[in-house]
Every structure is written in C-alpha cells, then in structure tokens.
VEXTORRO-853235 format. One record per residue: residue in one letter; x, y, z of N, C-alpha, C, O, CB in turn. Coordinates in steps of 0.1 Angstrom, whole numbers, plus 5000, padded with zeros to 4 digits. Glycine has a CB too. Layout:
N
AXYZXYZXYZXYZXYZ...
! end
This chain:
219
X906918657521907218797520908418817530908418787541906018887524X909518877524910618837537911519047527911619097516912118567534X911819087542913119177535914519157547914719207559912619397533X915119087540916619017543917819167543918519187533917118877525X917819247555919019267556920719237557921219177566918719277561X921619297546922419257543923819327552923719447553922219267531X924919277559926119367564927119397559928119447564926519337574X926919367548928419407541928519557537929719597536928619337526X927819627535928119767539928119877553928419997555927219827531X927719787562927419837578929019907577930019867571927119677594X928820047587928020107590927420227579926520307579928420137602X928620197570928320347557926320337553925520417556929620297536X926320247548924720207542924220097545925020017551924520197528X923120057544921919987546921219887537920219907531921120067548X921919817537921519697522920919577527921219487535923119647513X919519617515918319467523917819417508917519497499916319537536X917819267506917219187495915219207501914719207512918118967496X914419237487913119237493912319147489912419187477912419347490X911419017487911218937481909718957481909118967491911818837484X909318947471907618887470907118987479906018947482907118687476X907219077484906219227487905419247481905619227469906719357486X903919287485903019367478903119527481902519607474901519307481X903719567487903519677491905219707498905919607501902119677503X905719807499907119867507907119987507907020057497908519827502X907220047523907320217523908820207524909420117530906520307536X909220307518910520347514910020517523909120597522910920347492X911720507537911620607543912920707538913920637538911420567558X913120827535914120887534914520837519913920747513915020857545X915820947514916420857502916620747498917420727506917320867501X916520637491916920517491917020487475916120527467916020427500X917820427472917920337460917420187456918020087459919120327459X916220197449916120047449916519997432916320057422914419997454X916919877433917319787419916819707419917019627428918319737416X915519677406914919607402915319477396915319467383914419677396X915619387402916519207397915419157391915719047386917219067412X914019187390913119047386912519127374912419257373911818977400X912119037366911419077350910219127353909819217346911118957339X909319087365908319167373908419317374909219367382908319117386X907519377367908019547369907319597382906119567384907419667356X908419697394907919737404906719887397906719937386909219777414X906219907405905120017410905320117414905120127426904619997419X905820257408906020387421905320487417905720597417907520467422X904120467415903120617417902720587404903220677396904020807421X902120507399901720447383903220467375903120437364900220577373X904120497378905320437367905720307372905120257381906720527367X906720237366907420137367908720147364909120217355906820057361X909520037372910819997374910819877366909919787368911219977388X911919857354911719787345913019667354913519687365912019857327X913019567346914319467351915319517350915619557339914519347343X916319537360917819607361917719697362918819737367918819607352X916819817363916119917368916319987379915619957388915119887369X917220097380917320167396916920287395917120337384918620187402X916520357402916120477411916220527419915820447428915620487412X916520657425916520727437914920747445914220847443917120867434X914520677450912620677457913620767471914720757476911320447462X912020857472912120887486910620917494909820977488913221017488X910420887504909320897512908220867501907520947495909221047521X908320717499906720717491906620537489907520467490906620827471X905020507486905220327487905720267477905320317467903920237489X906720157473906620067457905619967461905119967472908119987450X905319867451904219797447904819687438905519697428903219897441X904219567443904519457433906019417433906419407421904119507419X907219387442908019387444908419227443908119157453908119467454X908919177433909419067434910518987439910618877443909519047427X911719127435913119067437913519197439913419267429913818977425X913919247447915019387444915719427454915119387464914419507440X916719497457917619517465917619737464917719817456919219407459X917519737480917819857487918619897492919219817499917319877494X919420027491920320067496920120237502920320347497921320047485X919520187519919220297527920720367531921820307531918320257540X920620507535921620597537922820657531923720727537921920557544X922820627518923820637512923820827504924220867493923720487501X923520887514922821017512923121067525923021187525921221007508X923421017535923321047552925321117552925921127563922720847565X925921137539927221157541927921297535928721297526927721057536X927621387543927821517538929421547537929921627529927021617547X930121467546931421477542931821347534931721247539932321497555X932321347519932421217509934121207513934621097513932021247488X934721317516935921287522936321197528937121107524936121337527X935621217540935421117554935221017553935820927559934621137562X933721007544933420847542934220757538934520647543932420827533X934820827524936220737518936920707529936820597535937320817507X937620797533938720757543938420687555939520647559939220867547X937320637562936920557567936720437558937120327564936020607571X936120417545935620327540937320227535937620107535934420407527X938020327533939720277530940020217542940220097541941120417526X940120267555939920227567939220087574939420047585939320307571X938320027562937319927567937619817554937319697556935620007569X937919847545937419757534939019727528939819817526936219847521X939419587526941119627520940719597507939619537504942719517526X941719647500942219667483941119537475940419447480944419627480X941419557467940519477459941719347454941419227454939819577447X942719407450943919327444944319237454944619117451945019417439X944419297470944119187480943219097482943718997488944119227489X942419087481940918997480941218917468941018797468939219097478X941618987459941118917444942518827435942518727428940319077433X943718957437944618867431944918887416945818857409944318737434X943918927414944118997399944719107393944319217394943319017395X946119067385947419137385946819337378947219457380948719007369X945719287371945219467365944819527377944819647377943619487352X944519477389944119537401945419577413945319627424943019437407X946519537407947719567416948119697418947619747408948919507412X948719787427948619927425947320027422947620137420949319947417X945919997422944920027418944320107433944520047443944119897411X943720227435943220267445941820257442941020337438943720397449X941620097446940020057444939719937459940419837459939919947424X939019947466938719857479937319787477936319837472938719947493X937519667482935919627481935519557496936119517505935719507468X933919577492933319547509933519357510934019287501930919617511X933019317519932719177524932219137513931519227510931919157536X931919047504930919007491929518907498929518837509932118887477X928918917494927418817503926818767488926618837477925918967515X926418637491925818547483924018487486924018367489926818447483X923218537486921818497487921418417477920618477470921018597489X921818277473920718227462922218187451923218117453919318377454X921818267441922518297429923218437425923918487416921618267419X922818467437922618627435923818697444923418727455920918677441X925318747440926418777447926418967449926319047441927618717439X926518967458926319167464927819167467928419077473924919227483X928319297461930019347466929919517462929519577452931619257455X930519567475930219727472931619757467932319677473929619827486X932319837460933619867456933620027459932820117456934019817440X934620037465935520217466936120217458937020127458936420277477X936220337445937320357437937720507442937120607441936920347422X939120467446939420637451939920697442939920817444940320667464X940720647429941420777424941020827406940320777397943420747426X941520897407940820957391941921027381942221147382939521097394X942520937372941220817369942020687376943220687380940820777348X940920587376941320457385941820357375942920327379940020377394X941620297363942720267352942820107359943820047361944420387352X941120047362941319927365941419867358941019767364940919887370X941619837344942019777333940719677327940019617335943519697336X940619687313939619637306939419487309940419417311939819657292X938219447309938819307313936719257304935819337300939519267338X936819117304935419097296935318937301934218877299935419117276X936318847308935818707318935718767332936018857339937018557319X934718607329934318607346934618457353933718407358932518637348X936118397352936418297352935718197364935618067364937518317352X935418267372934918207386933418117380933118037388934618347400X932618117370931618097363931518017351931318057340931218187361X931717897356932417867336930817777330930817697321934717697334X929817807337928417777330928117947320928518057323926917717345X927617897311927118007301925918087308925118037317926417917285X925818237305924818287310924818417321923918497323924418197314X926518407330926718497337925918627338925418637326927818507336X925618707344924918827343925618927357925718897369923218797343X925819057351926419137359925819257355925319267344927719137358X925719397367925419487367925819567378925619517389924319477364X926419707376926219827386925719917390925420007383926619877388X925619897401924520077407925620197414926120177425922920027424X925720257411926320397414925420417423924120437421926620507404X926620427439926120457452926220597455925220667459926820387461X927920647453928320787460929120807448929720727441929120787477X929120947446929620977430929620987418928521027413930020937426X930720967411930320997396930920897389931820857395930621137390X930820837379931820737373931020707357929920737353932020567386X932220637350931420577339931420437336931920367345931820627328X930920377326930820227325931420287310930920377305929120137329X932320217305933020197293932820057285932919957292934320217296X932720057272932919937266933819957252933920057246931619877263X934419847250935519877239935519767233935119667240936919917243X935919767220936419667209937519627210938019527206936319717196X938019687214939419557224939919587232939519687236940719507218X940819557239941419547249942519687251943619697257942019407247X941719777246942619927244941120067243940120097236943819927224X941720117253940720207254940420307245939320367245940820257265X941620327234941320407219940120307211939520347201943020407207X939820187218938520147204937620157213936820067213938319967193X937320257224936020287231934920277222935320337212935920407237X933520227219932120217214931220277222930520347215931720087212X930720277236930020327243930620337257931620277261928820267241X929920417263930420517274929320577281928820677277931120627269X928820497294926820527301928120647312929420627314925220307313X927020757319927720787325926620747342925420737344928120927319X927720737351927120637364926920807374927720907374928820467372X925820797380925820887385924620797402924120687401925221027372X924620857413924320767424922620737416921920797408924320867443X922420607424920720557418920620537407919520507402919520637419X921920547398922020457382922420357386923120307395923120507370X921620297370922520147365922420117357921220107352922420027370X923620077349924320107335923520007329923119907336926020097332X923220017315922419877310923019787307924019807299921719867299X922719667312923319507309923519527293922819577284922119347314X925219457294926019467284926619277277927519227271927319587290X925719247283926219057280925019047268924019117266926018897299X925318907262924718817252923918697260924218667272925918747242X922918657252922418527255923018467264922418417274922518457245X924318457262925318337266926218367274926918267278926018287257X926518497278927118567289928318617286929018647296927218497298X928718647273929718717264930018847269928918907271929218717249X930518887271931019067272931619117265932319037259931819127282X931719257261932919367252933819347261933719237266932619537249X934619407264936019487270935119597277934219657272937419577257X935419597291934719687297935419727307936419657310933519667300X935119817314935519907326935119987332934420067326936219957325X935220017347934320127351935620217352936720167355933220117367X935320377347936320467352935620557361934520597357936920537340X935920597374935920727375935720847371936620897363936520737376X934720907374934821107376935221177387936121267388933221187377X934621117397935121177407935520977420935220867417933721347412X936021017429936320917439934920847439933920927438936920987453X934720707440933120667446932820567447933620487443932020707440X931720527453931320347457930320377446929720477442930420277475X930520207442929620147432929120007442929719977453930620107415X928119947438927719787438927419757428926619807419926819727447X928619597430928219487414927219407425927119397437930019347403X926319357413925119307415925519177406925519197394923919397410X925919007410926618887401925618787401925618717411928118827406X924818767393923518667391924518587382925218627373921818727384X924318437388924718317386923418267375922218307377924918237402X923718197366922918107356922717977364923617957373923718077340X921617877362921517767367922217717367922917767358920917707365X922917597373924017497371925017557379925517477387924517477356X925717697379926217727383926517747399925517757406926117767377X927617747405927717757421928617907428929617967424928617597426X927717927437929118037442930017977446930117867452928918147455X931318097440932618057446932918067462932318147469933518147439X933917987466933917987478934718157481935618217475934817837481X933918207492934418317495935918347502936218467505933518347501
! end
C-alpha cells in the first residue's frame, strides 16, 4: 500500500500516484484519475478505468492505481497562478522541439516517470492556442501507446479530426477541471488527428502509459 508523492507540480498542486489502497480519505477538493481496470468506490458509485472526478471530504475504496491532484481549487486568482506558472515552467517548444509548438503560448511542468506510467502538467495560455493536430507518438515505436487528459484549471476541448485540418472535425468532448476526455486510440495505439484547444487559459495533465516492451524516454 504505498501513496507516492509527486513534484512536478509543487508549489501550484499536489500530485500523488495511490497504489493497492483499501481505503483513502480524500481531504478538501481533489481530483482523482482512475488508471486501473479495477473500479474505485465513492459512496456505492464507481470510478470506471480513465475515470475522473472532483471528490471532496469523503473516503474512496478499492484503489488500485490512481493519481490525485490536491489544491488545484486553492487559486482564486487564475491570473496569478498563470503568471507564476509562465514564471516556473518554460515553453513547451523549448523542452520538446516540435516545430507545431514554436510560437505557441503553451508551457509544461518537469515530466515524471513511475513504471510505465509518464505525468506532465501543461499551461495553455492563449485562446485559441492552435497547437496543431498532430496523431504520433514517436518517442514509442512498440504498438499500444495510451494517452489521456485531465483538466486541472479551466476550460478547454479535446478535438478529433479526419485529417490533418480542423474543417474535418468528427468529435469535440468539452474539458472542464476533474474531466477526462475518453481514450481515443485503437488496439494498437492508432490515433485520429487530435488537439486540445482552449476556452479559456488553463492547465491540463497528460497521463502517457507505455505498452510492455516499451522504455521511457530519456528525460
């Protein structure tokens, strides 16, 4: 039974991996995401696999795999936070190098790897952010990849398209804090054309589960 505090969001929020729990009091707001096919417990409902919610002051149950995100509610000015968080975290296109992310007002936190399992929080500050469609995940070249986001602070959407042009949009989840959009891959780890856009300025976390065989990239 172990819950693994994470620092890649210090000091904005509070991010802990929970493993094999029978029991967890959840104090204050908090977001938890359900990673294991094991359904959590909150008051006779259940948290399905990929599964998030806003819990506050009450126990879950049967906790296999899932990741928390305390305080992300403690920020009455969203102004401030950004501008601190721009302050703390550089560009994404710096970290990453990827030419659709050049000029982009998008930042991301420290990335952390437990297992198979990769955590990165992203700031998208502007609207709309126009980080361009994209459907590889080259860093992964075993079949199976799996990706998902939880809307931290904000509003945003998860887009998918039939090609590489946002006129053949197909679906469109809208991301609101303690969502998470439904896994959009194949068997085999295939994607549409996708994108997160913006509603208003906001942090998201990708959540990057590695298929067997596969290794994290060097950070």
């Amino acid at each position: 039974m172990t819950v693994q505090p994470l620092d890649i969001a210090d000091p904005f929020f509070f991010v802990s991996i929970i493993r094999d729990k029978r029991r967890f009091s959840i104090t204050g707001k908090t977001i938890v995401l359900n990673l294991s096919k094991i359904q959590i417990l909150v008051r006779g409902q259940k948290l399905g696999e990929l599964q998030s919610a806003i819990l506050c002051d009450t126990d879950i149950e049967e906790i296999d795999h899932a990741i928390i995100v305390e305080r992300f509610d403690d920020h009455p000015d969203e102004d401030e936070l950004f501008k601190q968080v721009r302050d703390t975290w550089p560009s994404a296109f710096d970290v990453r190098g990827e030419e659709r992310l050049r000029g982009v007002g998008h930042y991301m936190s420290p990335k952390t790897w437990v297992g198979q399992i990769g955590i990165t929080m992203y700031h998208s500050a502007s609207v709309p952010l126009n980080v361009g469609l994209h459907r590889d995940h080259a860093f992964c070249p075993v079949p199976g990849f799996r990706e998902v986001h939880t809307q931290i602070v904000g509003f945003g959407k998860m887009q998918q398209c039939r090609e590489r042009d946002i006129d053949t949009l197909y679906l469109e989840e809208p991301m609101a804090p303690g969502g998470t959009h439904r896994p959009m891959y194949d068997e085999q780890g295939n994607y549409p054309w996708h994108q997160f856009e913006t509603i208003t300025p906001s942090i998201f976390m990708a959540v990057e589960m590695l298929p067997d065989g596969a290794k994290p990239p060097p950070l």
